[in-house]
KOLSE-243564 format. One line per 10 residues: number of its first residue (from 1); for each residue x, y, z of N, C-alpha, C, O. Coordinates in pm, 1 decimal, decimal comma, always signed. Layout:
residues N
NUM> X:Y:Z:X:Y:Z:X:Y:Z:X:Y:Z  ...
end
This chain:
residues 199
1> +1844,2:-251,6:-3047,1:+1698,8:-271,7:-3056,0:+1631,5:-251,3:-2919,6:+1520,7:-197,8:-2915,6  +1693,5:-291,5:-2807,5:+1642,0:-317,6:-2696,8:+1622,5:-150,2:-2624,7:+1546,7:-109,1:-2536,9  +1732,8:-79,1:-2711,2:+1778,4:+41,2:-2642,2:+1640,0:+171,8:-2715,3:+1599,9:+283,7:-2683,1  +1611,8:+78,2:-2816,7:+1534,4:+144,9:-2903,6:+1356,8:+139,2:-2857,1:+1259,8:+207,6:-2889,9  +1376,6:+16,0:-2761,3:+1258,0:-7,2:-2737,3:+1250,7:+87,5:-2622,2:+1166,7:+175,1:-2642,7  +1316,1:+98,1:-2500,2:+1371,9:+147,3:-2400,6:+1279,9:+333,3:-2498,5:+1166,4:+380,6:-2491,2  +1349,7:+357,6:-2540,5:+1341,0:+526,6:-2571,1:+1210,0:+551,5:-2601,4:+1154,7:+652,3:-2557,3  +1115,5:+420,1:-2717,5:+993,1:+439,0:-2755,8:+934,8:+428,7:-2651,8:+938,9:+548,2:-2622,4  +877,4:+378,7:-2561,7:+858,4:+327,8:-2459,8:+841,6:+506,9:-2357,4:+733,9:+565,6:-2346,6  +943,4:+546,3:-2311,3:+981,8:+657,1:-2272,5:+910,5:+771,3:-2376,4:+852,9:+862,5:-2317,2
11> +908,6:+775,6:-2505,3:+839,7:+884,6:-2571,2:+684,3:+843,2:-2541,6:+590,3:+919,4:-2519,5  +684,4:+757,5:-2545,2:+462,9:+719,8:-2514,9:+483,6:+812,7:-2393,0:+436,3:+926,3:-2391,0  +565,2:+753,6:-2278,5:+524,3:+811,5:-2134,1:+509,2:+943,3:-2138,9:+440,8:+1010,8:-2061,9  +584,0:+987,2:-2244,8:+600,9:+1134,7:-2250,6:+472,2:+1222,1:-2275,8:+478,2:+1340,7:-2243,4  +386,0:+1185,2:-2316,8:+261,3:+1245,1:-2350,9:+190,7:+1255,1:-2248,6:+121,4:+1356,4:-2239,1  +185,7:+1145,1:-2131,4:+114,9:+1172,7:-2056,3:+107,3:+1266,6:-1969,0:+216,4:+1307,7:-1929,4  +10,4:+1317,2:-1923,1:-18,7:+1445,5:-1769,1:+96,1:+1434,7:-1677,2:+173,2:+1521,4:-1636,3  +87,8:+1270,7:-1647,6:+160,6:+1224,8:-1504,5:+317,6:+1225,8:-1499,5:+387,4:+1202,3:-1400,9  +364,6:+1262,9:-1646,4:+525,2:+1230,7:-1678,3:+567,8:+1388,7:-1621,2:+685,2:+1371,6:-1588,4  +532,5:+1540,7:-1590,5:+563,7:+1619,9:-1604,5:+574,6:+1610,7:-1451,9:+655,4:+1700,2:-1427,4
21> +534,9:+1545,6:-1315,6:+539,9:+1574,8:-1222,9:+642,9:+1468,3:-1142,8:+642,5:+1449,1:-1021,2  +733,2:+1402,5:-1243,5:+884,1:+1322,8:-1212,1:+862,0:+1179,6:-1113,4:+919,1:+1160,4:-1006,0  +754,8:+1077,5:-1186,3:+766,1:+973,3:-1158,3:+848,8:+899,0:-1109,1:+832,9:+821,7:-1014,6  +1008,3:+932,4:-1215,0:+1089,0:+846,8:-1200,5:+1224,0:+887,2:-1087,2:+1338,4:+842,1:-1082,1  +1158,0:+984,6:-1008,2:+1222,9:+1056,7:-906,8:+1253,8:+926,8:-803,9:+1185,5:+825,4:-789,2  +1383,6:+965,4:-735,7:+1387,2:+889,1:-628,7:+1337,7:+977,9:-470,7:+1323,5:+1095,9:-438,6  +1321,1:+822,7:-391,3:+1252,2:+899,3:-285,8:+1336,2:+905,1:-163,1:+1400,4:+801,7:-145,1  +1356,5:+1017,1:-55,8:+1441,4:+1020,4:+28,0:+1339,8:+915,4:+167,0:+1217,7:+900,2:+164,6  +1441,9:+854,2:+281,6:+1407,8:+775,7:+384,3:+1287,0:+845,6:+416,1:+1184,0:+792,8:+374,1  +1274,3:+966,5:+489,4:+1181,4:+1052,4:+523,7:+1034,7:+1058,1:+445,6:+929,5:+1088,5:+501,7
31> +1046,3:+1027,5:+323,0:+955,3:+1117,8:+215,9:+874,8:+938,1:+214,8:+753,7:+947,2:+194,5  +923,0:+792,0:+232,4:+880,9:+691,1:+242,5:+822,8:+659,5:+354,4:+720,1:+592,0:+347,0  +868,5:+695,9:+471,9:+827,2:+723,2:+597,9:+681,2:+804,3:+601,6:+582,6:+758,3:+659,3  +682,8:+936,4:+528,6:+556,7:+1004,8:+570,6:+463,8:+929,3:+414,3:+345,2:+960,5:+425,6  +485,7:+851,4:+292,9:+385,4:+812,9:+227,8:+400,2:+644,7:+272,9:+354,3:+579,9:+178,8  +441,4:+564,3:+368,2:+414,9:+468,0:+460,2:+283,9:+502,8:+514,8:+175,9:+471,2:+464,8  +303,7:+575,3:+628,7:+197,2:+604,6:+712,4:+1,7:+672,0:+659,7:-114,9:+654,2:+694,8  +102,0:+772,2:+532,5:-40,2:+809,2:+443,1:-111,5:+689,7:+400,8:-221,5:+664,7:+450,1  -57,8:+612,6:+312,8:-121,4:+495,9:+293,2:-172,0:+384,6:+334,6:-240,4:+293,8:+287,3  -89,8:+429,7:+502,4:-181,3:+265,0:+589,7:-308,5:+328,9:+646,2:-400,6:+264,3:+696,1
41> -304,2:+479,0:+631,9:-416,9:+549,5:+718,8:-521,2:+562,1:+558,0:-637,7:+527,4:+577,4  -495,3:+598,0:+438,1:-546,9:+588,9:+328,7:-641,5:+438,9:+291,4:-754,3:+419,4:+246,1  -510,2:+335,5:+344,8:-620,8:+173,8:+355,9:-717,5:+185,9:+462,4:-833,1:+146,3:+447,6  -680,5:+232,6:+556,5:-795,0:+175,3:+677,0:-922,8:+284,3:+642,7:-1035,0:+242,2:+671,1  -912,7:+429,7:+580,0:-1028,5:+468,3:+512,4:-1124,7:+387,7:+418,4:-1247,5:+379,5:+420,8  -1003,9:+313,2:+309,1:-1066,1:+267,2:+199,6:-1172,0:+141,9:+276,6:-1292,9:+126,6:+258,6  -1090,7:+72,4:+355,0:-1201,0:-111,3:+416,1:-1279,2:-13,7:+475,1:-1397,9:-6,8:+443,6  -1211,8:+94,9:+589,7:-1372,1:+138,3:+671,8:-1516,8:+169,7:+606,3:-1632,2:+147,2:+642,6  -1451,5:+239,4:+479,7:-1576,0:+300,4:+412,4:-1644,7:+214,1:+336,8:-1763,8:+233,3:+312,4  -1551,6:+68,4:+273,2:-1582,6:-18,2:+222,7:-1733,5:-104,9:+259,5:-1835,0:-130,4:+194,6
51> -1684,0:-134,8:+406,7:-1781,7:-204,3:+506,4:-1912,6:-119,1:+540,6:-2022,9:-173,8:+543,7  -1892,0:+47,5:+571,8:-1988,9:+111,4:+616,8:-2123,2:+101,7:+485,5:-2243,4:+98,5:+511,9  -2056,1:+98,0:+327,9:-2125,0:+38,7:+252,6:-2180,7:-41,8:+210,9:-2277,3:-30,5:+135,5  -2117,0:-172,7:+263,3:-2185,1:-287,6:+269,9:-2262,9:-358,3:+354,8:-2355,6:-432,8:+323,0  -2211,0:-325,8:+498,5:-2202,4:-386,5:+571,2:-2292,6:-287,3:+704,1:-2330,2:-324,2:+815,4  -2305,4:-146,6:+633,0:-2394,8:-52,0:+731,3:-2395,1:-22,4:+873,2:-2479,8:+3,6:+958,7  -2214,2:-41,9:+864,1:-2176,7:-12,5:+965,0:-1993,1:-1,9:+1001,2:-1907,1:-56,5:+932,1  -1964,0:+90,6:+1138,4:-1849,4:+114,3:+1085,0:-1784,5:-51,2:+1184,5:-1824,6:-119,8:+1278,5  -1654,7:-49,1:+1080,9:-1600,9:-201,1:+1145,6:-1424,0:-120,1:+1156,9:-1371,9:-72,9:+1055,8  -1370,8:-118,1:+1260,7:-1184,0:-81,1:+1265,0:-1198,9:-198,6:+1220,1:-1280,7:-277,7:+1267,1
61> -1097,9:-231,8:+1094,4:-1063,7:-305,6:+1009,5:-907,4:-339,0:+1049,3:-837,8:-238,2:+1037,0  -829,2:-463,0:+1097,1:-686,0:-439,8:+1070,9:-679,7:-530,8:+1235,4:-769,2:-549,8:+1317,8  -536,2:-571,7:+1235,2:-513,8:-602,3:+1347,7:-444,7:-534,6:+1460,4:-420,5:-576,1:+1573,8  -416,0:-409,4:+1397,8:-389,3:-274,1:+1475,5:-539,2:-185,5:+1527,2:-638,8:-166,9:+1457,2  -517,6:-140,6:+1669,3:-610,4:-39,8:+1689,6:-656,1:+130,1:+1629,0:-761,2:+190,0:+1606,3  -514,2:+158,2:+1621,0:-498,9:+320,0:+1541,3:-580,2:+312,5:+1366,3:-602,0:+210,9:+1300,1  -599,7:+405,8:+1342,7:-679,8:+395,0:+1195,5:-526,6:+405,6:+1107,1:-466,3:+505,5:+1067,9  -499,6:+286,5:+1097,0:-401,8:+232,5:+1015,6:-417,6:+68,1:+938,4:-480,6:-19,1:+998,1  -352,7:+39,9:+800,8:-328,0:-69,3:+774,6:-218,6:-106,2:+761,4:-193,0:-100,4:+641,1  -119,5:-149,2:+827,3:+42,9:-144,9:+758,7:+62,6:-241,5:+622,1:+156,0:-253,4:+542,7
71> -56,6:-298,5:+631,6:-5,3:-351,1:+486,8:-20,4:-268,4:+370,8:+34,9:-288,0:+262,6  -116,2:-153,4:+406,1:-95,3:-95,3:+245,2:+28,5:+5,2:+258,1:+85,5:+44,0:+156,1  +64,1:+41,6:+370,1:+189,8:+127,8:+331,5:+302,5:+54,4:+260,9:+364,9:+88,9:+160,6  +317,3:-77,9:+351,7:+436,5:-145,4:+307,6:+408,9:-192,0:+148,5:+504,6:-170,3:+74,2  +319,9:-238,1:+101,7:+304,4:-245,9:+14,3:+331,6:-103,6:-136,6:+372,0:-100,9:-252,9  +276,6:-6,4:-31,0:+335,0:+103,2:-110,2:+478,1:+135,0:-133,7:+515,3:+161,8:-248,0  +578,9:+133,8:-12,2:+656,3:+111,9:+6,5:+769,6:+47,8:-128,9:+840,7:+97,8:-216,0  +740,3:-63,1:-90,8:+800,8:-194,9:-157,7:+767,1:-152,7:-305,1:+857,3:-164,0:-388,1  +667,7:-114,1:-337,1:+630,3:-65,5:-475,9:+706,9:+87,2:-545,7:+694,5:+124,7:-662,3  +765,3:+138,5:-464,7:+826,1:+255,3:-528,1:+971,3:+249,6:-498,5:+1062,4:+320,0:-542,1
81> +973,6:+128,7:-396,6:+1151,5:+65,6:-429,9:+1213,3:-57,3:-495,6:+1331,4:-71,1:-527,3  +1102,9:-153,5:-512,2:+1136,2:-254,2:-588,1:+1130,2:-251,3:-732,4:+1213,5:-295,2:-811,6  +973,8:-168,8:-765,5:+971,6:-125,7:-886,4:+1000,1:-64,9:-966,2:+957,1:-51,6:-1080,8  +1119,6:+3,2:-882,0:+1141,2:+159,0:-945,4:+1158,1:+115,6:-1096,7:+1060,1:+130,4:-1169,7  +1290,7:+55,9:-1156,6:+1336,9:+40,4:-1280,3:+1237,2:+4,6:-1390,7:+1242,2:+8,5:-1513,7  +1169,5:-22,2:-1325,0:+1011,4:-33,5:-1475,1:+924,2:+50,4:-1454,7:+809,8:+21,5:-1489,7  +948,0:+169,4:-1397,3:+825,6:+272,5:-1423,8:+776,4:+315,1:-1548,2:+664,3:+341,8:-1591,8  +939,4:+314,0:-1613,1:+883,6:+376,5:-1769,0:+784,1:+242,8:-1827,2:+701,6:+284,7:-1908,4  +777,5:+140,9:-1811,0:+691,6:+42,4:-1854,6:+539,6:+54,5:-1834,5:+501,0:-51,2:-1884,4  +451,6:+106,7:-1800,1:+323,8:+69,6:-1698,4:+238,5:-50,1:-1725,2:+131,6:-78,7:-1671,2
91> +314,7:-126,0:-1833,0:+187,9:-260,9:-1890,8:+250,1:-416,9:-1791,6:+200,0:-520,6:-1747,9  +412,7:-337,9:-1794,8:+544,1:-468,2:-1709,9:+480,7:-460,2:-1532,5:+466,1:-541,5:-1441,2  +448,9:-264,6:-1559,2:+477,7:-253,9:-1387,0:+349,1:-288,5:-1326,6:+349,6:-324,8:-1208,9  +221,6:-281,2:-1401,6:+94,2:-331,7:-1344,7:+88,6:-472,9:-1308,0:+15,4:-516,0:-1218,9  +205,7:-578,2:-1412,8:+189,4:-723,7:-1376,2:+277,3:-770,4:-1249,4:+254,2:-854,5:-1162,5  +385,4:-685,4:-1271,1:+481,2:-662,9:-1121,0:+383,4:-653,7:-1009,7:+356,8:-737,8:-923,8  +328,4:-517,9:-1030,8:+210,3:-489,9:-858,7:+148,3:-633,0:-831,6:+146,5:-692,3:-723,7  +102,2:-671,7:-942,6:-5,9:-778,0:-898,4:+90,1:-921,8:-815,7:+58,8:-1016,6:-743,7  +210,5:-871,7:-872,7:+306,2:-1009,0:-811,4:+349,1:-1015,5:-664,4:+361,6:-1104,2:-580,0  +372,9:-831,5:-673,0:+450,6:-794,7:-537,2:+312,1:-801,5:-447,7:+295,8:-898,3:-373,5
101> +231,2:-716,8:-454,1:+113,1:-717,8:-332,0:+61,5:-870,9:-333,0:+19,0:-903,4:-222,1  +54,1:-980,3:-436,7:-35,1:-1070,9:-398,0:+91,6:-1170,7:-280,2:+71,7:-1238,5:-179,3  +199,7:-1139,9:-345,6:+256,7:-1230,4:-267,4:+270,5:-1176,8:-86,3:+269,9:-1251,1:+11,8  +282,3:-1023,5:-89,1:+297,2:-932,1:+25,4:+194,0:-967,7:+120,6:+214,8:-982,6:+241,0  +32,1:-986,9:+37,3:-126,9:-1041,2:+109,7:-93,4:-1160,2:+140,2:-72,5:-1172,9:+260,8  -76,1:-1277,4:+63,0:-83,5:-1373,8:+77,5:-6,7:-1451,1:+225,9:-56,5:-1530,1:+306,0  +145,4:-1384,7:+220,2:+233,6:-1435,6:+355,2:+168,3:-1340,0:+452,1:+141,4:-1380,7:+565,1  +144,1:-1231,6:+421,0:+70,3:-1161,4:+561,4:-79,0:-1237,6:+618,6:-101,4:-1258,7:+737,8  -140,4:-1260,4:+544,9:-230,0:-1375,6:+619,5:-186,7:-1526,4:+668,6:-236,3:-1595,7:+757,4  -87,1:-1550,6:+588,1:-20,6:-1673,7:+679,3:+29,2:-1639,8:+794,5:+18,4:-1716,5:+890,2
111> +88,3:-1527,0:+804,6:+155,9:-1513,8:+976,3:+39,7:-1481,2:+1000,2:-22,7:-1582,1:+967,1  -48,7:-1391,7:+1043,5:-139,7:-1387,7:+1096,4:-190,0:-1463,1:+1177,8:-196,8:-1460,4:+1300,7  -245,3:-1570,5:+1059,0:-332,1:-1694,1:+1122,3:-236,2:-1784,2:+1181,6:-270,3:-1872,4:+1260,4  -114,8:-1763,7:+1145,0:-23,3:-1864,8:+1240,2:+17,7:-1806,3:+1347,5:+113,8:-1865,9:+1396,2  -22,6:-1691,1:+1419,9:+41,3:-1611,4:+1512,1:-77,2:-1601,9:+1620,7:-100,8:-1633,6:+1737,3  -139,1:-1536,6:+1506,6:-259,6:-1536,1:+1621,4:-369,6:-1628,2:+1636,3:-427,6:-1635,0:+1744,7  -408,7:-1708,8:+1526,1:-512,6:-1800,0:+1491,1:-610,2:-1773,7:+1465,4:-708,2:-1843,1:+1492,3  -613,0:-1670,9:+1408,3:-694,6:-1558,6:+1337,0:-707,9:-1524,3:+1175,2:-605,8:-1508,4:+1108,3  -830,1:-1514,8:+1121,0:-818,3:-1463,4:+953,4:-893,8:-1272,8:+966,4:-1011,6:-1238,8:+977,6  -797,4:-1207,0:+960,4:-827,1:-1073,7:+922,9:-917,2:-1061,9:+775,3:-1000,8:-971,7:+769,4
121> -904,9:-1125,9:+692,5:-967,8:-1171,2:+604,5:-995,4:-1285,8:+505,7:-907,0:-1369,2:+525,4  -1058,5:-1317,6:+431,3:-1089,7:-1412,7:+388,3:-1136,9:-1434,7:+254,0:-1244,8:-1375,7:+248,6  -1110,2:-1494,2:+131,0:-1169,6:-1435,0:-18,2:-1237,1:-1585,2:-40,4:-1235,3:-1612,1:-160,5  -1295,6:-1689,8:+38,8:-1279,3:-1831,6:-20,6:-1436,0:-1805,5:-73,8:-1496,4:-1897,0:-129,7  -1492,9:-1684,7:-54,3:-1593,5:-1662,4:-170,7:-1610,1:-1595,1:-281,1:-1711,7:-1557,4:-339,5  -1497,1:-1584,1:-303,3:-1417,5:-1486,1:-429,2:-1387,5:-1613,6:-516,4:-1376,5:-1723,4:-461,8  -1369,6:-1592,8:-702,5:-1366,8:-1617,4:-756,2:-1241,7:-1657,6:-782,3:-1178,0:-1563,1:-735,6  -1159,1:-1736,6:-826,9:-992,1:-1715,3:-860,3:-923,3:-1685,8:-722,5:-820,2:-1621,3:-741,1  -943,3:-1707,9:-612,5:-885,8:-1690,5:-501,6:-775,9:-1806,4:-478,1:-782,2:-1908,3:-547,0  -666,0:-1789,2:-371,8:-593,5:-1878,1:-314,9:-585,3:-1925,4:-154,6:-509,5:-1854,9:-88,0
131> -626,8:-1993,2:-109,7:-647,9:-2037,4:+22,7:-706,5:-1898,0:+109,1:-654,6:-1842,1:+205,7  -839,3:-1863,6:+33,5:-901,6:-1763,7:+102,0:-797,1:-1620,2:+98,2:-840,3:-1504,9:+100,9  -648,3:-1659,7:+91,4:-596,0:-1516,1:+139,8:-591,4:-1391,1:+5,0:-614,6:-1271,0:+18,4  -565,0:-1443,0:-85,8:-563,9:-1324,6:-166,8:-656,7:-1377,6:-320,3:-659,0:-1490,4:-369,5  -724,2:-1256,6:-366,9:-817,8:-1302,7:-503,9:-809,8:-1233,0:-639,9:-790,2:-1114,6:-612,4  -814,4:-1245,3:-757,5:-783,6:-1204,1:-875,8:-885,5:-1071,5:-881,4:-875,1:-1000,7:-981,5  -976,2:-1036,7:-786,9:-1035,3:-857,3:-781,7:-956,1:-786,8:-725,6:-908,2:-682,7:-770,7  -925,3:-856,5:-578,9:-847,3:-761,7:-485,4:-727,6:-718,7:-557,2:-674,0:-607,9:-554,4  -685,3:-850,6:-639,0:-499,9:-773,4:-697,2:-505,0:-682,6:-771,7:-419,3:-594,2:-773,3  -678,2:-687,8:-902,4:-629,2:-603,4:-978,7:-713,5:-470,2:-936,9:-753,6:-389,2:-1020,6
141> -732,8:-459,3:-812,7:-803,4:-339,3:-752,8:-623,8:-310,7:-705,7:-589,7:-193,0:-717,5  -552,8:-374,2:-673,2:-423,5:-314,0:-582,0:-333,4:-270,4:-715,5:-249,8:-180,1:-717,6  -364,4:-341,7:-806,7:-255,5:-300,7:-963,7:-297,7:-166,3:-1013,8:-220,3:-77,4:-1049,2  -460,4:-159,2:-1013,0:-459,4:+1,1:-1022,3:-445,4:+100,8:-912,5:-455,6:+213,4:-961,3  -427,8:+104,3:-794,9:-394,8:+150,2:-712,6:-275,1:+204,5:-710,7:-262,5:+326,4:-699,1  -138,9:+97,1:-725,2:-44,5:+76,1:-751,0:+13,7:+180,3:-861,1:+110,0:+254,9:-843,2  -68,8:+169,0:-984,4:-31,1:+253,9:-1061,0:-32,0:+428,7:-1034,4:+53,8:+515,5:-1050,6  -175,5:+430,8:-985,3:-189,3:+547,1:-931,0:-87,0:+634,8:-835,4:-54,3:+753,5:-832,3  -48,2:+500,6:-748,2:+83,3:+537,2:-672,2:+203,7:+612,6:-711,5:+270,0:+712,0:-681,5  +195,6:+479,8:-822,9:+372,6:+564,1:-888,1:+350,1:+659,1:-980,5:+447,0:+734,9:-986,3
151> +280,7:+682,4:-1041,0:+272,7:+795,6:-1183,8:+159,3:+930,4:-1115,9:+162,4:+1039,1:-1173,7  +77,7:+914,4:-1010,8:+16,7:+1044,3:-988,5:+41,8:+1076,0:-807,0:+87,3:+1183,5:-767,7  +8,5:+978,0:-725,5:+20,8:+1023,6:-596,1:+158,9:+1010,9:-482,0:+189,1:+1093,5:-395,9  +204,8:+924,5:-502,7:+343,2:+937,6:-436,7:+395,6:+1066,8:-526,8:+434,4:+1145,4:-440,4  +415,9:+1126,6:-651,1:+569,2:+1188,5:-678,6:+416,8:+1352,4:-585,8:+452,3:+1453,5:-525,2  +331,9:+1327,4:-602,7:+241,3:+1439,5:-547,8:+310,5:+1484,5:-418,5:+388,4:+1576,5:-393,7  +256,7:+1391,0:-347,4:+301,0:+1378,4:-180,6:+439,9:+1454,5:-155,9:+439,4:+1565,2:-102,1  +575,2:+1383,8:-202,1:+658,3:+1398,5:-220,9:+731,3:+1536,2:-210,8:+811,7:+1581,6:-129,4  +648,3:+1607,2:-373,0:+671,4:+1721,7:-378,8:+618,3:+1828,1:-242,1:+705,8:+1900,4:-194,4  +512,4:+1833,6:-197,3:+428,4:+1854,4:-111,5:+550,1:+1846,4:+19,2:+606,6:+1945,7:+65,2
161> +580,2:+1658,1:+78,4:+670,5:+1670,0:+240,1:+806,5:+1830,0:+158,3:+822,6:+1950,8:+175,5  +846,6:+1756,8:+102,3:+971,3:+1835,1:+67,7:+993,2:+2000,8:+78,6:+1093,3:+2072,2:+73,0  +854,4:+2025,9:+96,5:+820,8:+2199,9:+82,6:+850,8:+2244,7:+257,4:+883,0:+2351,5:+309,6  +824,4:+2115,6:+310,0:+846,2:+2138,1:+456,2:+953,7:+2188,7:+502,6:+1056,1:+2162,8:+439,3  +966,7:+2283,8:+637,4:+1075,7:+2252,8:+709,5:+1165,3:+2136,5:+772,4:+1094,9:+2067,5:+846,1  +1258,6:+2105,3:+769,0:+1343,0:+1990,0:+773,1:+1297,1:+1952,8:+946,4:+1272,8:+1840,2:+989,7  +1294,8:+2069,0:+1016,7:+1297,3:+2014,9:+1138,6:+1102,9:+1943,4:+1117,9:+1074,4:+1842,7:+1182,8  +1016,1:+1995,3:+1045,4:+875,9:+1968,3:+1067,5:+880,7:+1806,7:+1005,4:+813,5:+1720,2:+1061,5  +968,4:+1772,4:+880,9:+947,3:+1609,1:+828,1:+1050,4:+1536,0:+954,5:+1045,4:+1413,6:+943,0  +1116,7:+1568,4:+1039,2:+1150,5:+1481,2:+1163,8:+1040,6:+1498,0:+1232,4:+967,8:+1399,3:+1222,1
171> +989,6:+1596,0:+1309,9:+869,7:+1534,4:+1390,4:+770,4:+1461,0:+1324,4:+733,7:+1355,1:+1375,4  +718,3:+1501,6:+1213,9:+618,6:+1396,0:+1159,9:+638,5:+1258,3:+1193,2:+583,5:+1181,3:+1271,9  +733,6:+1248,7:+1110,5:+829,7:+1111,4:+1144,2:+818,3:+1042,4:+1274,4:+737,9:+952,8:+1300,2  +906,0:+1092,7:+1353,1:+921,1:+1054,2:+1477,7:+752,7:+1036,4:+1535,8:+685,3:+938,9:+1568,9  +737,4:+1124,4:+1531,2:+495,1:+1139,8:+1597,1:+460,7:+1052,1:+1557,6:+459,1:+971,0:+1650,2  +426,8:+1006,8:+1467,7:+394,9:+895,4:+1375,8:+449,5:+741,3:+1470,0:+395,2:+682,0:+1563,3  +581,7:+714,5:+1393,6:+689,2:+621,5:+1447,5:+669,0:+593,5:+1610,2:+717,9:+491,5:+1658,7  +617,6:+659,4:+1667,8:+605,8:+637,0:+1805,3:+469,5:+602,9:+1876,1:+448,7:+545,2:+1982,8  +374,8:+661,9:+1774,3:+244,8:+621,5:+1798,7:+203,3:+478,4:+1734,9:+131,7:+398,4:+1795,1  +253,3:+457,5:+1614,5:+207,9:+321,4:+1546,4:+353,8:+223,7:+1603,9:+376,5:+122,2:+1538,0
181> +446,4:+253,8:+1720,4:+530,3:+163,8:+1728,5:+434,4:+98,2:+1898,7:+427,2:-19,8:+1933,0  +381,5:+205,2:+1965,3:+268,2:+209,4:+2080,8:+175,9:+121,4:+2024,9:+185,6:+6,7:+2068,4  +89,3:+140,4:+1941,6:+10,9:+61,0:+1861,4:+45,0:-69,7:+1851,7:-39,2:-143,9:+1902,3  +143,2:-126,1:+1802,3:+197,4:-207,0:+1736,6:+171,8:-321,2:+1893,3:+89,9:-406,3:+1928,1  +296,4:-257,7:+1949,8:+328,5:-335,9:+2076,9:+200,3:-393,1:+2145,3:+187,2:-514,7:+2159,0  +109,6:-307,6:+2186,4:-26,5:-324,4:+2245,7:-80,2:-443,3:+2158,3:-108,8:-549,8:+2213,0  -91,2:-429,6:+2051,7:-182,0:-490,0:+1954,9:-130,3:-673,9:+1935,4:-213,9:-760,5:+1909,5  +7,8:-702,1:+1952,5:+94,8:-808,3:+2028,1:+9,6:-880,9:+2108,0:-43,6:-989,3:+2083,6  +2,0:-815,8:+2199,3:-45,4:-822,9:+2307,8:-166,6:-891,0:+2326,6:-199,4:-998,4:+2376,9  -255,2:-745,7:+2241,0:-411,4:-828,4:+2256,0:-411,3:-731,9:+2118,2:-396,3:-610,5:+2104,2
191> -430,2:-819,2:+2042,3:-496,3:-746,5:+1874,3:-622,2:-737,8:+1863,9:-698,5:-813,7:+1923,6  -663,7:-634,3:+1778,7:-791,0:-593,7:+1719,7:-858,7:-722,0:+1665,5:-822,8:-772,3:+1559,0  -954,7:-771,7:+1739,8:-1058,4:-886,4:+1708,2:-1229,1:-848,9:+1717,4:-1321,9:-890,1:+1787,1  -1215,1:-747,5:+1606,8:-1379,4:-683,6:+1624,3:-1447,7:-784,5:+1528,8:-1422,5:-901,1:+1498,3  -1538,1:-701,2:+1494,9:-1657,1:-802,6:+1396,5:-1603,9:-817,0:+1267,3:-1580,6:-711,9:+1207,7  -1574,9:-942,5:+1199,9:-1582,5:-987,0:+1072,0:-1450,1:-1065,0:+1136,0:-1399,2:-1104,8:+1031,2  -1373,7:-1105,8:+1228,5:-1238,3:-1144,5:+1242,0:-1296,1:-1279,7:+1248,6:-1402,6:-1293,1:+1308,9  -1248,0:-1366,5:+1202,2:-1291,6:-1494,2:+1216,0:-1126,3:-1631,6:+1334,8:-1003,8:-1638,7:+1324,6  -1215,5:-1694,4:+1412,8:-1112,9:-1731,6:+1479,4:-1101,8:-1868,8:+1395,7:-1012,3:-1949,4:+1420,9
end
């Protein structure tokens, strides 16, 4: 029965657009590495543009200086290796995202504020929220995201690094890896405390 559900399950997916471009592909070190970095530079678009809309003005968002968020890579990350085995699901894997990123937000604002004494952000005017750090919009803005991830834009990307020359996905890599590891260190140091950071 279970095996039966398993196959039906798999024939729905089958109809869709997104099944023909190999969702359920695995991803090489490299190919996580260059959709890491897409997606922390993909978040710090999404808050920048977020704020320039609301807020009418531009704000570097993040406690890094470089136009990066590492939490949405890792989060991406973690989502196309933890989740892999329920892709064929998307009703299991949307309640998964919401589990993996809220819990991923939630401890990342605890170190934060315990590190630096700082809130990068804050939801305690959000509806359904938990100690300000994470809220029932943001997750299910990250669950469709999430989805998007695994069934249309990661296996995209993917196909795309892979077309590369082998020696061109090591420098990426490495360029990258060395600039956000520069970043990183600095930011230790003295982190990004622009406008909206609350001490």
């Amino acid at each position: 029965m279970k095996m039966y559900a398993n196959e039906k399950s798999s024939a729905v997916l089958s109809i869709y657009p997104f099944s023909e471009i190999g969702f359920e592909r695995s991803y090489s070190f490299s190919s996580l590495c260059f959709i890491f970095f897409s997606f922390s530079m993909a978040g710090w678009l999404w808050e920048v543009f977020l704020h320039i809309i609301i807020d009418g003005r531009f704000i570097n968002r993040g406690v890094l200086f470089g136009p990066w968020l590492p939490i949405y890579g890792c989060g991406s990350v973690l989502i196309l290796l933890v989740l892999k085995r329920w892709r064929s699901q998307p009703l299991r894997t949307f309640g998964l995202i919401l589990l993996l990123c809220g819990t991923l937000e939630y401890f990342s604002g605890l170190f934060l504020e315990t590190f630096f004494h700082a809130k990068w952000w804050d939801y305690s005017d959000m509806i359904l929220n938990l100690h300000g750090r994470v809220c029932l919009e943001g997750l299910i803005i990250f669950g469709i995201g999430g989805l998007v991830l695994i069934y249309f834009a990661a296996p995209r990307m993917d196909s795309w690094f892979q077309k590369l020359a082998p020696k061109a996905k090591i420098f990426l890599c490495w360029i990258f890896s060395a600039l956000f590891l520069f970043d990183l260190i600095r930011s230790i140091l003295a982190p990004n405390m622009g406008f909206g950071i609350t001490a």
